[in-house]
C-alpha positions as CSV (number, residue, x, y, z in Angstrom):
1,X,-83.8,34.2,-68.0
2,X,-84.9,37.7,-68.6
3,X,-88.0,36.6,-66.7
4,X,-86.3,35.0,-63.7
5,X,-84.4,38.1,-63.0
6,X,-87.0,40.7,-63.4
7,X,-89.0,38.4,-61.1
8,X,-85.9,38.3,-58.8
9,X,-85.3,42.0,-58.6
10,X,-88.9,43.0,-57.7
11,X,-88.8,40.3,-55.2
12,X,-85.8,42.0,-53.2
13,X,-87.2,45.4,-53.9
14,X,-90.4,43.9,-52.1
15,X,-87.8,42.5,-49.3
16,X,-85.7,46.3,-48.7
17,X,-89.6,47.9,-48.5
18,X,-90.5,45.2,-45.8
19,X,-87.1,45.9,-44.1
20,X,-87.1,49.6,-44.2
21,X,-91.3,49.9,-43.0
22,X,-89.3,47.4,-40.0
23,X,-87.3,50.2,-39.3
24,X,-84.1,47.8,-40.9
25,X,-81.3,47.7,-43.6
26,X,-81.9,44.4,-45.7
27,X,-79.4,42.1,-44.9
28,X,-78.0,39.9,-48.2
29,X,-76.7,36.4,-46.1
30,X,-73.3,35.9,-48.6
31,X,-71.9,32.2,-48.0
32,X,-69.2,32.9,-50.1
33,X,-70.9,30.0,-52.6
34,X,-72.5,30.5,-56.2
35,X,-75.4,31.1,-55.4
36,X,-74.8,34.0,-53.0
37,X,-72.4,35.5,-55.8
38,X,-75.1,35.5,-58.0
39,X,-77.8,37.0,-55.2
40,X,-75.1,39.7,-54.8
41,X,-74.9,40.6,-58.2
42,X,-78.8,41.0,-58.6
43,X,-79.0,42.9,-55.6
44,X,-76.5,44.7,-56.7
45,X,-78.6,45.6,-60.1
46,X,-81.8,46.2,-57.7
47,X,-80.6,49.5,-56.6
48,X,-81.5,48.7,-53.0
49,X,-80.5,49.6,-50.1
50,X,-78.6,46.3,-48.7
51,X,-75.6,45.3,-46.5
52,X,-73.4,42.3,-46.6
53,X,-72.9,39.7,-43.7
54,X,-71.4,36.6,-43.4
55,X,-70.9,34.4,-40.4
56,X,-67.9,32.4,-39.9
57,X,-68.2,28.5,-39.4
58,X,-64.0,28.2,-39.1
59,X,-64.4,25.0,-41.1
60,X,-64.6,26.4,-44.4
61,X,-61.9,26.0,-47.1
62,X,-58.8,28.7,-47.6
63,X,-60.3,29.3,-51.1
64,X,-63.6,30.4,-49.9
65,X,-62.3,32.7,-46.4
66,X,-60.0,34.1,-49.3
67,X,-63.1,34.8,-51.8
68,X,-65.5,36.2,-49.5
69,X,-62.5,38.9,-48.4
70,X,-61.9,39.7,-51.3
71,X,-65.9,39.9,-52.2
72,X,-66.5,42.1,-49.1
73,X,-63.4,44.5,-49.9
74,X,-65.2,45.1,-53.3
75,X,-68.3,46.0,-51.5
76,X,-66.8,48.4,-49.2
77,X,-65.4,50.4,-52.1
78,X,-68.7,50.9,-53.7
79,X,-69.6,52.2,-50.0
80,X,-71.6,49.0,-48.9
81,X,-71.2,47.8,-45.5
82,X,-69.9,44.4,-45.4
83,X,-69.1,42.3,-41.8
84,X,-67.9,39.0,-40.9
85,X,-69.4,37.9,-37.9
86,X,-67.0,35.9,-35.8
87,X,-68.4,33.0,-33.2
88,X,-69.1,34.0,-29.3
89,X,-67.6,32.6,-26.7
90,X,-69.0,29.3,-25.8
91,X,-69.3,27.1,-21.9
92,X,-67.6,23.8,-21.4
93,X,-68.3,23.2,-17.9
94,X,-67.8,26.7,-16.8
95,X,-65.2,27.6,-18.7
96,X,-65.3,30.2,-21.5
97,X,-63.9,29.2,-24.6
98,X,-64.0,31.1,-28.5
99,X,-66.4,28.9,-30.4
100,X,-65.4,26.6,-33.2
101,X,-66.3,23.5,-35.2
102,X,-64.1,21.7,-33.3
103,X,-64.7,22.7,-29.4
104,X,-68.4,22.5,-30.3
105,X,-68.0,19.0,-31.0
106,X,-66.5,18.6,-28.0
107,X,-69.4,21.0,-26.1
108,X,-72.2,18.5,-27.8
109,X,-70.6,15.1,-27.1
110,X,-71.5,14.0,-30.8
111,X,-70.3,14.9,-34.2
112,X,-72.7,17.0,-36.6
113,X,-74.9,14.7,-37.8
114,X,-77.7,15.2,-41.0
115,X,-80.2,14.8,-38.6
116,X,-78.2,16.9,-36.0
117,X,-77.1,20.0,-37.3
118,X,-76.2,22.0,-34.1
119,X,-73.1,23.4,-35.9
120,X,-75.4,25.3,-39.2
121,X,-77.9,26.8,-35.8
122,X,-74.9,28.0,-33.9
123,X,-72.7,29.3,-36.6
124,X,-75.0,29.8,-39.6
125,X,-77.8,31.1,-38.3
126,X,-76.9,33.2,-35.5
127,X,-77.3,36.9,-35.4
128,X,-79.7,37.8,-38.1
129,X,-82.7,38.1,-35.0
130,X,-84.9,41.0,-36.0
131,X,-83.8,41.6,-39.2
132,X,-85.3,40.6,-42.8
133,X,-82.6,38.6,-44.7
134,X,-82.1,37.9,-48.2
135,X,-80.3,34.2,-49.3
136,X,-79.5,32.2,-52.4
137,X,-82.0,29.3,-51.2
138,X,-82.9,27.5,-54.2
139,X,-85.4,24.7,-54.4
140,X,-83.2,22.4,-56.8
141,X,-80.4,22.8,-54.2
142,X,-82.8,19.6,-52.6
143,X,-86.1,17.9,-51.7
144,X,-85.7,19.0,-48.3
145,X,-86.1,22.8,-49.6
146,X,-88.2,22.2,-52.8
147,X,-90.9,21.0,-50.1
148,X,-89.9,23.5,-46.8
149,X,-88.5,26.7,-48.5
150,X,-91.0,29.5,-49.6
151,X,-90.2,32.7,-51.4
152,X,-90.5,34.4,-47.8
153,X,-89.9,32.9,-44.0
154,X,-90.6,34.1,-41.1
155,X,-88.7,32.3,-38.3
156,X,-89.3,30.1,-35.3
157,X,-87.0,28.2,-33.5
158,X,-90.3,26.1,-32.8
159,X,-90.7,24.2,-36.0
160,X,-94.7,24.3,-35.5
161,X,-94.5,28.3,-35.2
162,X,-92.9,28.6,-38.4
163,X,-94.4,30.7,-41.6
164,X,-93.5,30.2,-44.7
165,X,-94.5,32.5,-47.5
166,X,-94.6,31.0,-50.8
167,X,-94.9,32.0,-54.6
168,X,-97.0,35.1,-55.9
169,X,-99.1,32.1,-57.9
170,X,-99.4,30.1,-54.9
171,X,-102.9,30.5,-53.2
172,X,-100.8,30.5,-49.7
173,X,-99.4,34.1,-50.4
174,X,-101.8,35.7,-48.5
175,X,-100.0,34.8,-45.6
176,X,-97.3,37.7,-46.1
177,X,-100.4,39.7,-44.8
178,X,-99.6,38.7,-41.2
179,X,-95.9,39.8,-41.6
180,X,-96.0,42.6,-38.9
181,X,-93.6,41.8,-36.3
182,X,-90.1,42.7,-36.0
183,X,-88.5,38.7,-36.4
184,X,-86.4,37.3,-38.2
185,X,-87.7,37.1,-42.1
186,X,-86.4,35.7,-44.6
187,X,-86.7,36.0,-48.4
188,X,-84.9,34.0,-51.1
189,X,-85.7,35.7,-54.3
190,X,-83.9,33.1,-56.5
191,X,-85.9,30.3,-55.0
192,X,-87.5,29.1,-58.1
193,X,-83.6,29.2,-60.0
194,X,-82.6,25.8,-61.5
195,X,-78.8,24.8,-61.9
196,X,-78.7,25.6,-65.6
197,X,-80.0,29.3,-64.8
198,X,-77.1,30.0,-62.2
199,X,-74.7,28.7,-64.2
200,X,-75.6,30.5,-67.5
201,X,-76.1,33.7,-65.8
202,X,-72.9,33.1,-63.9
203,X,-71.4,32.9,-67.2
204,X,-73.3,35.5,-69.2
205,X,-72.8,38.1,-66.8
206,X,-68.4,37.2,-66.2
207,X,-69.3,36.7,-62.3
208,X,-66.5,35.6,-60.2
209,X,-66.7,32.7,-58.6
210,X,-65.0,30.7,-55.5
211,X,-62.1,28.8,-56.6
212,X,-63.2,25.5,-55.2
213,X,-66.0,25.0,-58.2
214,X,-62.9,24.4,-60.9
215,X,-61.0,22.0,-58.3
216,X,-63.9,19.6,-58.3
217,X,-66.8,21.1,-55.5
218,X,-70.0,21.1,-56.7
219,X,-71.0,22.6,-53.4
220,X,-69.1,25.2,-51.1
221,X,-69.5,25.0,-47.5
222,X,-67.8,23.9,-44.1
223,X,-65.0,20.5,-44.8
224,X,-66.6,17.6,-43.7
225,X,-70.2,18.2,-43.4
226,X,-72.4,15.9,-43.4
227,X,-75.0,16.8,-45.8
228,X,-71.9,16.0,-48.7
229,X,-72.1,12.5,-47.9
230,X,-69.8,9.9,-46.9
231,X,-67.2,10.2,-50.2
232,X,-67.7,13.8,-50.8
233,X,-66.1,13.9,-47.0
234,X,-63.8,11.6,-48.1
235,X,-62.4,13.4,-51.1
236,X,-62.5,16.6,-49.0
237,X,-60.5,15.4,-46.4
238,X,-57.8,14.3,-49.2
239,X,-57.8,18.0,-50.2
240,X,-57.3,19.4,-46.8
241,X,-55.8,16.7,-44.7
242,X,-55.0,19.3,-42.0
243,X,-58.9,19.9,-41.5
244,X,-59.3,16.3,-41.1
245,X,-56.3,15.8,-38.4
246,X,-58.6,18.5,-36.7
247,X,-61.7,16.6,-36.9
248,X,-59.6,13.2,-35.4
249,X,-58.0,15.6,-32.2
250,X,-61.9,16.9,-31.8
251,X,-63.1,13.4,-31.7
252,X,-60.4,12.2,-29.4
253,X,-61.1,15.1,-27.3
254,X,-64.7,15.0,-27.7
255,X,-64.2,11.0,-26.2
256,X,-62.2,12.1,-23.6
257,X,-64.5,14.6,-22.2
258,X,-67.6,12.1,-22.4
259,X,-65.3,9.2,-20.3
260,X,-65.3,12.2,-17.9
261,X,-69.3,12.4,-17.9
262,X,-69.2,8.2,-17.5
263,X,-69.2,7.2,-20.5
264,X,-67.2,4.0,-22.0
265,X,-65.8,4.2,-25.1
266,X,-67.1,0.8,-27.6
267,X,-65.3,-0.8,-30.4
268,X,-67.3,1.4,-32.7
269,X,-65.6,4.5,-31.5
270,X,-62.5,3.4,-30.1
271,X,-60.6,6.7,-30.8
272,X,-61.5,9.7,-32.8
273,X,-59.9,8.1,-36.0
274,X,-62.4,5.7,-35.1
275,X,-65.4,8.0,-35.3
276,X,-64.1,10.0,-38.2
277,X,-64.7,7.0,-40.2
278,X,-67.6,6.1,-39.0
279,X,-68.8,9.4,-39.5
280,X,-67.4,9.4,-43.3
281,X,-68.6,5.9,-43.8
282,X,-65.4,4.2,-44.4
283,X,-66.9,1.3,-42.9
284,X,-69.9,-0.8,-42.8
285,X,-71.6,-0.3,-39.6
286,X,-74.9,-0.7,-40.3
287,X,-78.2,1.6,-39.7
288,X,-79.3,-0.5,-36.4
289,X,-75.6,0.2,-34.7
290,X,-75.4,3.9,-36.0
291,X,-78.9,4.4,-34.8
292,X,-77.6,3.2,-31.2
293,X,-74.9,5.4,-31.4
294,X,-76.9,8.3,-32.0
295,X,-78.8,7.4,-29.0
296,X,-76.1,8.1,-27.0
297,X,-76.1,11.4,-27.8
298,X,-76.7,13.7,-24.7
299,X,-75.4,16.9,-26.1
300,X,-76.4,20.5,-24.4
């Protein structure tokens, strides 16, 4: 463990260097989740130069708006800047509305799918352009990342134009050569952190936590998403019924203003209670008929 975090703390050293030769302050990406807890606190024990920024999704959980407030009020007291970035305004034909998960479903004409993630672009990703980021990105999180995260990013919204920087022992380092422009980088120093490592340094070190973990989460992020899977949504939305009644008035809405754009609604999604359970696979539909509703996806 002793390893892991000397490896860790040189890694966002090397990050604030890269950020301040940028002309930048390093920018620690706090979710409000474990593993941005334990990021903090290592960054924290760096002695760099860092501020604190999350962006709002306005679906996550009471518990975790509550922790990351009271997270961020610590940090301003030791003189760190902290910011929650709230959504822009958003178009539905011509008219501007304050962005949230819900009138972006509505804006899209589909809900957030795994394969369509428009809501983690718009709300998780935004406003970091130009700056070199630090995040809690760890490879046993998922395959997805233990195959397309490296130690350092450099952005793209063009998947092809994308660099990714991996491992000191990996012969593809030399790529953090290139790294001279001013966009968006990213570094995720705990990349190589298993779930037994965050949880005994969690422990170990007395690191608050979101409250969510002891009510049953074994991840924190947005109610509902997709990524959780079909009974993880499910046992969400018994948590926080009030979120899902949301969801249900987005998807009725969301039908309402596709009937306006010619579309007819099918016995699949009759309703938006209809689509929420589709979308939380309460029932059986099938890969061939959820594949053909995705195809009538004609979002902006």
């Amino acid at each position: 463990m002793n390893e892991k975090l000397e490896k860790a703390i040189l890694r966002i050293k090397s990050a604030a260097e890269i950020a301040e030769n940028m002309g930048n302050t390093l920018v620690l990406a706090y979710s409000g989740g474990k593993d941005s807890d334990l990021l903090l606190d290592i960054a924290l024990k760096s002695g760099v130069i860092f501020k604190a920024e999350h962006n709002l999704t306005t679906a996550d959980a009471p518990e975790t708006v509550y922790h990351i407030r009271e997270v961020f009020e610590g940090l301003r007291k030791r003189g760190i800047e902290a910011t929650i970035n709230y959504p822009e305004q958003i178009d539905i034909d011509g008219k501007r509305v304050r962005a949230s998960m819900w009138n972006l479903i509505v804006k899209k004409k589909f809900p957030p799918t795994r394969m369509v993630r428009y809501c983690c672009e718009y709300f998780k990703e935004r406003c970091f352009d130009g700056q070199h980021i630090l995040t809690g990105v760890r490879w046993a999180e998922s395959n997805g990342r233990a195959k397309g995260r490296g130690l350092h990013e450099k952005n793209h919204k063009n998947k092809e134009h994308r660099i990714i920087y991996f491992d000191e022992n990996d012969d593809r380092h030399k790529l953090t050569e290139i790294c001279q422009s001013r966009a968006r980088i990213i570094t995720n120093p705990i990349i190589d952190w298993t779930d037994a490592d965050v949880w005994r340094y969690i422990k170990e070190h007395g690191i608050k936590i979101n409250l969510l973990y002891g009510l049953g989460f074994r991840r924190v992020g947005c109610i509902g998403c997709p990524l959780a899977g079909g009974k993880v949504q499910q046992f969400e939305f018994q948590m926080y019924p009030k979120y899902e009644a949301a969801y249900i008035r987005a998807f009725e809405k969301m039908l309402e203003y596709k009937e306006s754009k010619g579309y007819t609604r099918t016995e699949l999604w009759a309703d938006g209670k209809a689509v929420l359970d589709w979308w939380t696979e309460k029932i059986n539909s099938g890969d061939d008929e959820k594949m053909e509703q995705l195809s009538l996806f004609d979002g902006e």
